[in-house]
C-alpha positions in Angstrom: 50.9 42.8 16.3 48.2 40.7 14.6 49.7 38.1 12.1 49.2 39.4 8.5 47.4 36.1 6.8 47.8 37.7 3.5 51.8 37.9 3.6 52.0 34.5 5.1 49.3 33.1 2.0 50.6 34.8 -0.5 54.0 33.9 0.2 52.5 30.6 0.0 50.7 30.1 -2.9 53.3 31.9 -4.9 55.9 28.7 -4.8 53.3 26.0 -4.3 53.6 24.4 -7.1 56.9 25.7 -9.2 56.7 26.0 -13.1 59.1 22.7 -13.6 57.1 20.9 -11.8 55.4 18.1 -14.2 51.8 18.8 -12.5 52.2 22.3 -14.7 52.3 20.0 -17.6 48.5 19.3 -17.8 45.8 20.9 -18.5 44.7 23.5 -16.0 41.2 23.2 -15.0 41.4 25.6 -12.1 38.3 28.0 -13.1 36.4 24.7 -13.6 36.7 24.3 -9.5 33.3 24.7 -8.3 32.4 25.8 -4.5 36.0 25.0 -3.7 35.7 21.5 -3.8 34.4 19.8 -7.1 35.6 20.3 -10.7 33.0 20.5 -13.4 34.6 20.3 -17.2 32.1 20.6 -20.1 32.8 17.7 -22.7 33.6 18.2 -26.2 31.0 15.7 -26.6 31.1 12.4 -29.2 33.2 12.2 -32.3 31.8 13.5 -35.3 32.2 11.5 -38.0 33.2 12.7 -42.0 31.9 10.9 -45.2 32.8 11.3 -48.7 29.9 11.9 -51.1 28.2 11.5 -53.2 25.5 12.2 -50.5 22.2 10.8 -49.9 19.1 12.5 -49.0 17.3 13.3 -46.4 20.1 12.3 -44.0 18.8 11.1 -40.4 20.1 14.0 -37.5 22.0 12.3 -34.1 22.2 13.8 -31.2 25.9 15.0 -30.1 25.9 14.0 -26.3 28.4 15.4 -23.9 30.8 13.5 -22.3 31.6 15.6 -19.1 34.9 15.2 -16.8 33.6 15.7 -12.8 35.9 14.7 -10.1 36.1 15.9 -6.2 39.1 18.1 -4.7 41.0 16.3 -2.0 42.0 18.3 0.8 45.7 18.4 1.5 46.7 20.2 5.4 49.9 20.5 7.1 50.0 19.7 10.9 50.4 23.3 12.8 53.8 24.5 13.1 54.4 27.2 15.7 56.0 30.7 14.8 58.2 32.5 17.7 58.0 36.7 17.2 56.0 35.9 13.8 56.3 40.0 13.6 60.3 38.9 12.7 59.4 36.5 10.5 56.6 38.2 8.4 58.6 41.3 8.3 61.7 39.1 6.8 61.7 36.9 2.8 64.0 34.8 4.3 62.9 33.8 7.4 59.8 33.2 6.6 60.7 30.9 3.3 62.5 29.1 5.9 59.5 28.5 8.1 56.9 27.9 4.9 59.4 25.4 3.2 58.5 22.8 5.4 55.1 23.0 5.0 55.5 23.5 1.2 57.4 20.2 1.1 55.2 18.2 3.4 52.7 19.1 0.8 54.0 19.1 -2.3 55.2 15.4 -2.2 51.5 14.4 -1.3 49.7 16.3 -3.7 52.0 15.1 -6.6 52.0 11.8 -5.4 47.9 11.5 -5.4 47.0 13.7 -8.7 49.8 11.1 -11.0 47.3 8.4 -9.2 44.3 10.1 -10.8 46.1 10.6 -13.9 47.4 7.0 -14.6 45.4 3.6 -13.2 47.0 -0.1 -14.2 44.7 -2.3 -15.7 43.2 0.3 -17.4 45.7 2.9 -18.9 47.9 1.3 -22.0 51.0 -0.3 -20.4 54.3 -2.2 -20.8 56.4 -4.1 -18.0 60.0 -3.5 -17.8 62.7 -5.2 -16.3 64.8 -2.1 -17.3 64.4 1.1 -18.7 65.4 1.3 -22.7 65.2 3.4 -25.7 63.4 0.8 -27.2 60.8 0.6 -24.5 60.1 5.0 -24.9 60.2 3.9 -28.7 57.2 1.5 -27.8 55.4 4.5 -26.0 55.6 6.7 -29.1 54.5 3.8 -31.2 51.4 3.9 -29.1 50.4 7.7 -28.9 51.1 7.8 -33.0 48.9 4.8 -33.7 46.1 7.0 -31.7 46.9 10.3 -33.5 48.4 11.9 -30.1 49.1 15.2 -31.0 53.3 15.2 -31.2 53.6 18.3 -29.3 53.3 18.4 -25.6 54.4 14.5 -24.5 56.3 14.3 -21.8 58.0 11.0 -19.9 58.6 10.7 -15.9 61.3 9.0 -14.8 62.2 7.5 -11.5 65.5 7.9 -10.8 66.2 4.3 -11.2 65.0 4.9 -14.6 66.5 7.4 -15.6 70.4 5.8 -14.6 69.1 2.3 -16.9 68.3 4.9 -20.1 71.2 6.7 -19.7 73.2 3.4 -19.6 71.3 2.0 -22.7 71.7 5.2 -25.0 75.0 5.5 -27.4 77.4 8.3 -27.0 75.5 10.2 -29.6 72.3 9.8 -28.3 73.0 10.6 -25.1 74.4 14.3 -26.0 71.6 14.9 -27.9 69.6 14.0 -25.1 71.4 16.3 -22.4 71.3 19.1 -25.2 67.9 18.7 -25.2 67.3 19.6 -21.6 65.5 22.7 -20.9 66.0 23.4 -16.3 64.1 26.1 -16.4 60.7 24.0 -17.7 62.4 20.8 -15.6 63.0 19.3 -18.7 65.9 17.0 -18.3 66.1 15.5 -21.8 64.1 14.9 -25.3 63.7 11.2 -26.4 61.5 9.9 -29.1 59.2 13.1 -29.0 59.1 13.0 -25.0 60.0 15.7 -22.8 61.6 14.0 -20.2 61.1 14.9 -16.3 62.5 13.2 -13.4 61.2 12.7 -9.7 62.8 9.7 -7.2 59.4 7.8 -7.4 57.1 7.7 -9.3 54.4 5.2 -8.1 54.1 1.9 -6.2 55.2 -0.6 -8.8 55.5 1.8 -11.9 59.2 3.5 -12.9 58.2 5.6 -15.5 54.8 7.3 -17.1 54.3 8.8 -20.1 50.7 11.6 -21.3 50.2 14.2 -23.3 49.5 17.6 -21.7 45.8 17.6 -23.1 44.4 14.2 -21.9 45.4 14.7 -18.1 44.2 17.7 -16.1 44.9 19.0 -12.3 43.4 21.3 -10.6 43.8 23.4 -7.5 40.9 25.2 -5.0 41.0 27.2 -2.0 43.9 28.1 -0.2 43.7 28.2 3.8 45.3 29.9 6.7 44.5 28.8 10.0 46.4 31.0 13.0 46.2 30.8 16.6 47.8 33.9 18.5 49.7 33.4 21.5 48.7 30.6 21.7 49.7 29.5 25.6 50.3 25.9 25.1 53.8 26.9 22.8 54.6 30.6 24.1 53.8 31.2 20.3 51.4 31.7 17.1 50.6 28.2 15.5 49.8 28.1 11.9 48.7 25.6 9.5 47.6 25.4 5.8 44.7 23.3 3.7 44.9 23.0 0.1 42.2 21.7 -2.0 43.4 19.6 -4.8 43.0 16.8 -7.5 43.3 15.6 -11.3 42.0 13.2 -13.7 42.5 11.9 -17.0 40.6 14.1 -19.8 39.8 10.6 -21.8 37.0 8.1 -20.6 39.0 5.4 -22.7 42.9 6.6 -21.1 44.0 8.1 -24.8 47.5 10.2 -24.6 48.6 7.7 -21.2 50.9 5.1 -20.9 52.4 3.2 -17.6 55.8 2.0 -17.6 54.9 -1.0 -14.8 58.1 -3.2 -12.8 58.9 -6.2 -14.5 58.7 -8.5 -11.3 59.0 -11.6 -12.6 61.9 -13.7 -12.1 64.7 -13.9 -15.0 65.0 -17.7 -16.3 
């Protein structure tokens, strides 16, 4: 029989991207996605600014210009994989999570890995080097997003897992139980430091350990979703299938508010 594309899609879609992962912790600008392929965000515009009076008249209008957010999906495939009796598999949860989870993984890793470069750029997003990972260093973080009124709720800190090992080691007995009590697995929170919601992933990017944003200055978001299937075809006695995903983020702020980059310290010790 055929190959149903709906069960295979929505089979697909539906564990794409998993509630703990730390992409769900931005702002979603999925029904911003234009044409599949480029995300439009209206801007909240200029700050308004607030005087105390008394007040002098006739005051002199200015205009409140728009500062819109536009970026371009990326598109994200799979190479083809090829389905023996795909009546079995379609007809069977199991067998067919087996046969999606590669494809899932192939392109979750991507995906994450490109939208975090979107999100965070060196030389322009606030940063500090580390050698290693300290309380003090997430302390210097928070120092940063309170000095530019970041809203407290809603930070969160990814960790490498180098990272994560060096603030483990540098936290006290104390600190460290109130940091694993913290921990929320069904969110992917592993721990709460400092006002951070702490995540954990074995990289993070090339020459950064750890990042830190607020859910409100970083965005992702995620077109179309495509199938493509070739019955029987002859060259592998089989059907070949293969998925695109159209994908991408970018940071909210034109001036990297509610960001910061935990960059390698590289440097040689003296």
């Amino acid at each position: 029989m055929p190959i149903q594309k709906e069960i295979w899609l929505d089979h697909f879609v539906q564990d794409l991207f998993p509630d703990n992962s730390f992409l769900s912790k931005s702002f979603n600008a999925d029904e911003f996605v234009r044409a599949g392929k480029v995300v439009h965000i209206p801007g909240s515009g200029a700050e308004i600014k607030a005087s105390v009076g008394p007040i002098a008249r006739p005051k002199v209008a200015s205009e409140k210009v728009d500062q819109e957010v536009q970026f371009s999906l990326s598109e994200f495939y799979t190479d083809p994989i090829y389905i023996p009796n795909a009546d079995k598999y379609e007809l069977s949860y199991d067998k067919r999570a087996t046969v999606l989870s590669a494809a899932r993984g192939a392109l979750d890793d991507i995906i994450a890995t490109e939208i975090l470069k979107s999100w965070f750029k060196p030389g322009e997003t606030e940063g500090f080097p580390v050698k290693t990972m300290t309380r003090q260093a997430v302390r210097i973080a928070q120092l940063n997003f309170n000095s530019c009124d970041i809203p407290q709720e809603n930070r969160y800190l990814l960790l490498d897992s180098i990272a994560y090992d060096q603030l483990l080691s540098d936290l006290t007995e104390a600190q460290t139980n109130a940091f694993l009590a913290s921990a929320d697995a069904a969110k992917g929170i592993i721990g709460n430091i400092y006002g951070f919601d702490v995540m954990l992933r074995s990289k993070v990017l090339k020459d950064i350990s750890a990042v830190a944003w607020h859910k409100d200055y970083v965005c992702r978001a995620i077109g179309n979703y495509d199938m493509f299937v070739q019955e029987n075809d002859p060259h592998y006695y089989a059907d070949v299938l293969s998925f695109l995903v159209r994908a991408g983020g970018t940071h909210m702020s034109h001036d990297f508010l509610g960001t910061y980059i935990f960059s390698k310290d590289t440097t040689p010790n003296t």
